[in-house]
C-alpha positions in Angstrom: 30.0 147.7 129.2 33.6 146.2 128.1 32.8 143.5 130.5 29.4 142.7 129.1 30.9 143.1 125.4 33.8 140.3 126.5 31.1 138.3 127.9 29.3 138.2 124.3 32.4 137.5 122.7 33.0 134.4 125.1 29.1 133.1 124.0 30.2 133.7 120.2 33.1 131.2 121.1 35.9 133.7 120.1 39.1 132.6 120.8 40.5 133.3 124.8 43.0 135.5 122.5 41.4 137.2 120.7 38.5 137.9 123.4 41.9 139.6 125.5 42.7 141.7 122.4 39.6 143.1 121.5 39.0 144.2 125.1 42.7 145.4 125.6 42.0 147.8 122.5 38.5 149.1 123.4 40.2 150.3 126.6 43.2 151.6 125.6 41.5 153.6 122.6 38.7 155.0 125.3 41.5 155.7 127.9 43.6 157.8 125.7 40.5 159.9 124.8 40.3 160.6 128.3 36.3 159.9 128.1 36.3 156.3 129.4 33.4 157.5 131.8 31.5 159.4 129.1 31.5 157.2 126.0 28.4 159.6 124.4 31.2 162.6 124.0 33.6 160.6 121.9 33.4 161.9 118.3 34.6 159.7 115.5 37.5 162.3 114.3 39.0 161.6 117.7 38.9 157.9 117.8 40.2 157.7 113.9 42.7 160.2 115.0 44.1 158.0 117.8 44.2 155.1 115.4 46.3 156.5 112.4 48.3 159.0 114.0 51.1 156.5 114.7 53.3 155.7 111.7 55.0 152.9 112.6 51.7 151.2 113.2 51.1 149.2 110.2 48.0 149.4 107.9 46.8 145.9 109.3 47.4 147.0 113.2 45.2 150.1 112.3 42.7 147.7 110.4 42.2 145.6 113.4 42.1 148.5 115.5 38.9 150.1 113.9 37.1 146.7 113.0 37.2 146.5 116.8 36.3 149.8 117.6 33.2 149.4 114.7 32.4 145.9 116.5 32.2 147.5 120.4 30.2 150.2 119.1 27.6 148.0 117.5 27.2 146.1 120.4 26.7 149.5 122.1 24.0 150.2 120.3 22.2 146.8 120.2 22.0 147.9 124.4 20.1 150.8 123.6 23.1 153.3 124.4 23.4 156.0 122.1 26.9 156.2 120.6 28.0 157.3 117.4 27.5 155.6 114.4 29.7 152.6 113.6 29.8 153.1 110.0 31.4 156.7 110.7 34.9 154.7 112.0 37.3 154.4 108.7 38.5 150.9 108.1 42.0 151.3 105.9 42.1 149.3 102.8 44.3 146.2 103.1 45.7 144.3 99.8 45.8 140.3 100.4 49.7 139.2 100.7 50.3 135.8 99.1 51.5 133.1 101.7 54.8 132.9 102.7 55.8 129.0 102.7 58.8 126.8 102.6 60.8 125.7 99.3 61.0 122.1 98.8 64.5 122.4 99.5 63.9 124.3 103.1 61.0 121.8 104.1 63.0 118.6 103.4 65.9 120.6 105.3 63.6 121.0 107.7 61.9 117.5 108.2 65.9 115.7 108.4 66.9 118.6 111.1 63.5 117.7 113.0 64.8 113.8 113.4 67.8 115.1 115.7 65.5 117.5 117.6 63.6 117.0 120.8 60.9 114.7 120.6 57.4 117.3 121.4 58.8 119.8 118.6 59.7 117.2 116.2 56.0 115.8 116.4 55.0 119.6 116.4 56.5 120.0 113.1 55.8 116.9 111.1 52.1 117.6 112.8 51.7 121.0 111.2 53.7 120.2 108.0 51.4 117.7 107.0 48.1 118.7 107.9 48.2 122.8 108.1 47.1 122.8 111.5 47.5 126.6 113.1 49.6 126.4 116.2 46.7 126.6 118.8 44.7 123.7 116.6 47.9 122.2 117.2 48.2 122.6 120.8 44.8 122.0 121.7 45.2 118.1 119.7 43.5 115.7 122.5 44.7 111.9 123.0 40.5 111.8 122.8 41.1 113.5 119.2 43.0 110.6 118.2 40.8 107.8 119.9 37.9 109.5 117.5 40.0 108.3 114.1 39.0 107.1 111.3 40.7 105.0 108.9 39.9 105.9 105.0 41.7 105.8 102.1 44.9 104.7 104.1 44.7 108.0 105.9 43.9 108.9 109.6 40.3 111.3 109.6 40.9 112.7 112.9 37.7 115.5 113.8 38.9 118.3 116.1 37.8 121.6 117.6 39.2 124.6 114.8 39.7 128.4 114.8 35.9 129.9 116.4 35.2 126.6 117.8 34.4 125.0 114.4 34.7 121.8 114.0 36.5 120.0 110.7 38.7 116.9 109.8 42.1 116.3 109.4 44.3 113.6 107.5 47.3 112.4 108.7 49.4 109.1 107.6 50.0 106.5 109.8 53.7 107.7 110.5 52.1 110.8 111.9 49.4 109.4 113.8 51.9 106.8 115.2 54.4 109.6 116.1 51.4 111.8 117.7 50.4 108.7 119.7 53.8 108.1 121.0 54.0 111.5 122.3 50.8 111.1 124.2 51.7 107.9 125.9 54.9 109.4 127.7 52.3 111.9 129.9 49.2 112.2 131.5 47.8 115.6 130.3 44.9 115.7 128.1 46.6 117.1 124.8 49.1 115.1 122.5 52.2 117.5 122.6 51.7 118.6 126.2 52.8 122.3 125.6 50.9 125.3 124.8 51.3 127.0 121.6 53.3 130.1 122.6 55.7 127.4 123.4 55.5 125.4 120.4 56.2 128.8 118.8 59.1 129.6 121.1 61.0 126.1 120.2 60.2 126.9 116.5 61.7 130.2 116.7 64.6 128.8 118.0 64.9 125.7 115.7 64.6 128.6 112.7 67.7 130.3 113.8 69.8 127.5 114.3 68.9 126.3 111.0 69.0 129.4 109.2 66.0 129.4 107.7 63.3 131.8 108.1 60.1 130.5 109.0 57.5 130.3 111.8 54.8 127.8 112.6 52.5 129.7 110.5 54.7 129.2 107.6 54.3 125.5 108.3 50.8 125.5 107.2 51.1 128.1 104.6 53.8 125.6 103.1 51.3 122.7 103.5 48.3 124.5 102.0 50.5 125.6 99.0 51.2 122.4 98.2 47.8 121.1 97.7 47.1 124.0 95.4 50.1 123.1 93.1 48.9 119.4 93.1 45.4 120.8 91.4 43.2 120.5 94.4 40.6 122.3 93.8 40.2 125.8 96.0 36.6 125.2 97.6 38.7 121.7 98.9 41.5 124.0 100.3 38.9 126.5 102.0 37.5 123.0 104.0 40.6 121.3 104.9 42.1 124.7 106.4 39.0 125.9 107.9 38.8 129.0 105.9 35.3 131.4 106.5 36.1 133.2 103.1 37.3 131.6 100.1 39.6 134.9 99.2 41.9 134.4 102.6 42.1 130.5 101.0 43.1 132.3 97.1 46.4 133.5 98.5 47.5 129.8 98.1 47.5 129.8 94.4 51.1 131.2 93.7 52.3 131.7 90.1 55.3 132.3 88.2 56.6 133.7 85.0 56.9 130.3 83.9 53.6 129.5 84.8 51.7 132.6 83.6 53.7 132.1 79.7 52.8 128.2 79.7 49.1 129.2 80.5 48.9 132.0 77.2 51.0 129.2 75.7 48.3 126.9 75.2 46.2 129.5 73.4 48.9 130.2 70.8 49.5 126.6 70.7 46.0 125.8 69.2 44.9 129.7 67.3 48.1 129.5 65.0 
């Protein structure tokens, strides 16, 4: 049945990740209830049990963990087998963190430190920095990607292949689309940076520490989505250009300040007295 429920994964164009995970999880939570072979025993006290009886697991481990659980046991049902009830598996409540992303001052650090690096992760970084591709969209950037451009507004429109196989546009300036063309002329693999994104990570993680400055690839597109919220775009603009589903993972862009929240009530005291 785990096979069959990978297999629908793999037809709903889930990500080769995430397809692993899910399945990696349904087993390990069946295996430790030591009913693997009889899946009709398993009560819902024991599975939550097996969930949230390890502290050190945080609440968004223990999230995934029963969303995945809830998903395998729909599917279940939907082949007729009688399980228990999917609803009856607890989902913890989780509170939206704000993005972390890069200070002006870290990103320009950043983007003078990537001139003297390798070539692939200086591409890598510019890439990300100025489009909020996530490392995999990254990654997965074809030379046939870049043959499909478009030239508006003095930008680059460059379609590609997004997070659940959805498909959206980028921008990128000419610099950036030169840079990314360069890279793909010095091999002969299909993708512009040639590496895969656990290595694009890897070279990251290691640029980080020799610059002292913490940050992943991720924070490379929280950093560039940030920005376009501070410049006024509007947040339904945001949720297209980063391929957001749901509008409310796209709101944790809009950071404020002190400053910002008292020249907001400012306005109104400005013009009632």
């Amino acid at each position: 049945m785990i096979a069959e429920f990978s297999k629908k994964l793999c037809r709903r164009w889930d990500s080769i990740h995430t397809i692993r995970r899910y399945t990696e999880w349904v087993e390990k939570i069946f295996n430790l209830c030591g009913k693997i072979e009889n899946w009709q025993e398993i009560k819902a006290r024991e599975i939550e049990d097996l969930i949230f009886w390890n502290k050190k697991r945080s609440q968004g481990t223990k999230a995934s963990y029963a969303i995945t659980i809830r998903s395998f046991l729909k599917f279940c049902r939907s082949r007729d087998l009688n399980l228990i009830n999917p609803e009856s598996i607890t989902v913890p409540k989780m509170h939206l963190k704000e993005a972390k992303y890069l200070s002006l001052e870290s990103e320009n650090k950043v983007l003078k430190s990537a001139e003297k690096s390798d070539f692939t992760l200086k591409v890598a970084l510019k890439l990300m920095l100025s489009t909020g591709l996530r490392v995999s969209e990254a990654s997965n950037l074809t030379k046939e990607d870049l043959n499909k451009a478009k030239f508006i507004c003095w930008l680059y429109q460059i379609p590609i292949q997004g997070k659940g196989q959805n498909t959206r546009a980028i921008f990128i300036t000419e610099e950036i689309y030169n840079l990314c063309k360069l890279r793909a002329s010095r091999h002969t693999k299909q993708t512009v940076l040639w590496i895969k994104s656990h290595e694009i990570q890897r070279r990251i993680k290691n640029f980080s520490k020799k610059l002292e400055i913490k940050f992943t690839a991720h924070t490379l597109r929280h950093t560039y989505l940030t920005k376009l919220a501070e410049n006024g775009v509007e947040l339904y603009k945001i949720q297209k250009i980063a391929g957001h589903k749901c509008i409310i993972t796209t709101s944790r862009y809009l950071h404020t300040c002190d400053i910002e929240l008292a020249q907001a009530v400012g306005k109104l005291h400005k013009f009632a007295y």
